[in-house]
Residue, then its C-alpha position, 0 to 999 in steps of 0.5 A: x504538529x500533528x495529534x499522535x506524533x512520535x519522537x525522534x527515534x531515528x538512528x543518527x550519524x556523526x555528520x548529521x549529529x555534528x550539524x545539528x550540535x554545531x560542534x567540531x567533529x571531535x567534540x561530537x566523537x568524544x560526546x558520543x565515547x562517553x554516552x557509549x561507556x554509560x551505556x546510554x547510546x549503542x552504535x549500530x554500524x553496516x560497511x560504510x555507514x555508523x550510527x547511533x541510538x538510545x540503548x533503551x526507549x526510556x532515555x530517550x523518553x524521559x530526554x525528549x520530554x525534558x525539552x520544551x515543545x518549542x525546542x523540540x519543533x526547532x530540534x525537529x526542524x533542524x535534524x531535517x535540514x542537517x539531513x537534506x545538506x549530509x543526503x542531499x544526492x539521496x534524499x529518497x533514501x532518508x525519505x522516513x527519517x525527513x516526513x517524522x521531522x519536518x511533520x513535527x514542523x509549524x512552518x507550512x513549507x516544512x509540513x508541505x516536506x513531510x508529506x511529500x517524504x511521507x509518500x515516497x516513504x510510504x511508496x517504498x514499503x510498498x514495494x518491499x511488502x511492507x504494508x503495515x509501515x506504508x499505511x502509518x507513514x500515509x496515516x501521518x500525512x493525512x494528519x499532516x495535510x489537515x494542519x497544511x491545508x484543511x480545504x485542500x480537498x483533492x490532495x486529502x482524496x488521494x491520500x485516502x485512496x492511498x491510505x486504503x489500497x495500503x490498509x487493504x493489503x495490511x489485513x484491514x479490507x472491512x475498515x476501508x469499505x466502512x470508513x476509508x473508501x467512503x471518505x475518499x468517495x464523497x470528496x471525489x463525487x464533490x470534487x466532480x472527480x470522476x476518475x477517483x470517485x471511482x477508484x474509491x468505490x472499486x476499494x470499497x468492494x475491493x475491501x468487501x470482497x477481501x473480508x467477505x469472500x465468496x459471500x461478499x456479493x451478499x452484502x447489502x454495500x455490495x450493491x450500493x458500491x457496484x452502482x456508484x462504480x458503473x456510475x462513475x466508469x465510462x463504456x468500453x473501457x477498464x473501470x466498466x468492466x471492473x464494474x461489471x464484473x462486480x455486477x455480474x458476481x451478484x447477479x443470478x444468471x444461469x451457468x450458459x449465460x455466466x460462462x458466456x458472460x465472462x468469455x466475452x470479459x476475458x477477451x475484452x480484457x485482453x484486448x484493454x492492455x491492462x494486466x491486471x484486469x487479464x488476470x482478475x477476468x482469466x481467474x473468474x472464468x477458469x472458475x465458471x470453467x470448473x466442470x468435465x465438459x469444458x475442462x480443456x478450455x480452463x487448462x487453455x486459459x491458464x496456460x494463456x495466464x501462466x505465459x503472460x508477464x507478471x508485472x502489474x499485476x497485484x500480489x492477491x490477483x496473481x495468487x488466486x490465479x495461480x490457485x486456479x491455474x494448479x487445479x486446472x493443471x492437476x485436474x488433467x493429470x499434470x501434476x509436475x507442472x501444477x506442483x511448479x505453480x504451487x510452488x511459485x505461489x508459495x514463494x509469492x506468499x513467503x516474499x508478500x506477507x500479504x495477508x490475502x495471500x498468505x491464506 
């Protein structure tokens, strides 16, 4: 079981109560009416659905301590498995509840279990917006995998690039740059993973340009992070351009060659196929764009933005280009349709709750 595990906390329904208890299903109901009437439990019901939980954290505190820590691994083992038999069409669904049992598990195929139901459920917060849940169900199951399998240094590497792309989002970029990225960066430069040791080094800058904004290219990691993502990325294609793009941010160049740097990009961008980099190389050059000489080319390609699909393309990324698209708009007189993207910038910024892009 890994250091810092929680107790059970989860609501629980009769039929898994029942499985777990042995017990007929009235004698479950009865046990359930009386902890109701003491107070001790409250049912929590939605159509179709009914569970219960403690009505106060100190019961089920002072409970869970009372047992025995062999019992508890056992209860833990067996609330799993009753839910897997009750939920065995929708496990994914139960995916929380089945990582915070089985992690408290010794047997190996169980702690295999936690960790695979700690990524689905880490990969559901994440498409609701909930960063800070994703990143304790991946914090658990890197603790998990240490007790699986310390020497399994590949899957201890995904867990960490993991782990920082979901704690870049919940508001801690500087953590990742500093502990998380670099982590994950050696075991992939050991492993001779290219592929995730560049992954590591475009989250550390990724993290560097999140906490140091505008001046992030300043800073002395910048440049460390840069070269070991041209390093690791080859010619041509979606990483080197990543990387040069990193490189050209702190480079001094004169503002005819930047300009003509990042038209160059835009286009290679577009012809890559990955939204993403489309939108992160059409942001920076409608700002190398932001003067009355060539205004109509920025309009030009926030139109060509605006048009585009949003899928794929990341909360952050997709708010400064809404940002610049607006200005670019407003700056030709085109207030309704700036004040249209506005909005839609706060309707991305109210449903995220990301931080960078709640700012």
């Amino acid at each position: 079981m890994p250091a810092g595990a929680g107790r059970m906390s989860f609501l629980l329904p009769p039929p898994v109560l029942q499985a777990v208890a042995g017990l007929e299903e009235e004698a479950v109901l009865l046990s359930l009416e009386e902890a109701l009437r003491v107070g001790v439990l409250e049912e929590q019901s939605r159509p179709g659905v009914v569970h219960y939980r403690f009505t106060h954290a100190f019961f089920q505190q002072t409970l869970y301590e009372e047992i025995i820590a062999p019992r508890r691994i056992r209860l833990h083992q067996q609330v799993a498995r009753a839910i897997e038999g009750v939920y065995g069409r929708r496990l994914d669904d139960h995916a929380t509840e089945l990582a915070e049992h089985f992690s408290h598990s010794s047997d190996p195929l169980d702690l295999a279990k936690a960790v695979r139901y700690g990524e689905v459920a880490a990969g559901r917060a994440t498409a609701v917006y909930a960063y800070a849940e994703a990143v304790r169900h991946l914090e658990r199951c890197v603790q998990v995998q240490e007790v699986l399998d310390p020497d399994d240094n590949l899957k201890r590497c995904d867990l960490l690039l993991a782990l920082g792309t979901a704690m870049t989002s919940a508001g801690a970029p500087k953590d990742v740059a500093d502990r998380i990225a670099p982590a994950a960066y050696l075991l992939g430069e050991a492993l001779g993973e290219t592929e995730r040791a560049f992954r590591a080094a475009s989250l550390a800058l990724d993290g560097l340009s999140r906490w140091g904004a505008a001046n992030a290219w300043r800073l002395p990691e910048w440049k460390t992070w840069t070269e070991r993502a041209l390093e690791h990325s080859r010619p041509g294609s979606i990483e080197r351009l990543y990387a040069d793009l990193a490189q050209v941010s702190s480079t001094e160049m004169t503002s005819a060659d930047g300009l003509e740097f990042m038209r160059q990009a835009f286009s290679q961008a577009r012809h890559l196929g990955d939204r993403e980099i489309e939108f992160d190389t059409g942001r920076q050059l409608m700002m190398w764009l932001n003067w009355p000489g060539v205004a109509e080319e920025r309009v030009q390609v926030a139109e060509a933005l605006l048009s585009r699909p949003r899928d794929g393309v990341k909360g952050r990324t997709l708010a400064r280009v809404l940002w610049q698209a607006s200005f670019a708009l407003l700056g030709r007189g085109r207030r309704t349709e700036s004040e249209t993207v506005w909005r839609e910038q706060e309707s991305l910024a109210e449903s995220s709750q990301e931080a960078s892009v709640t700012m």
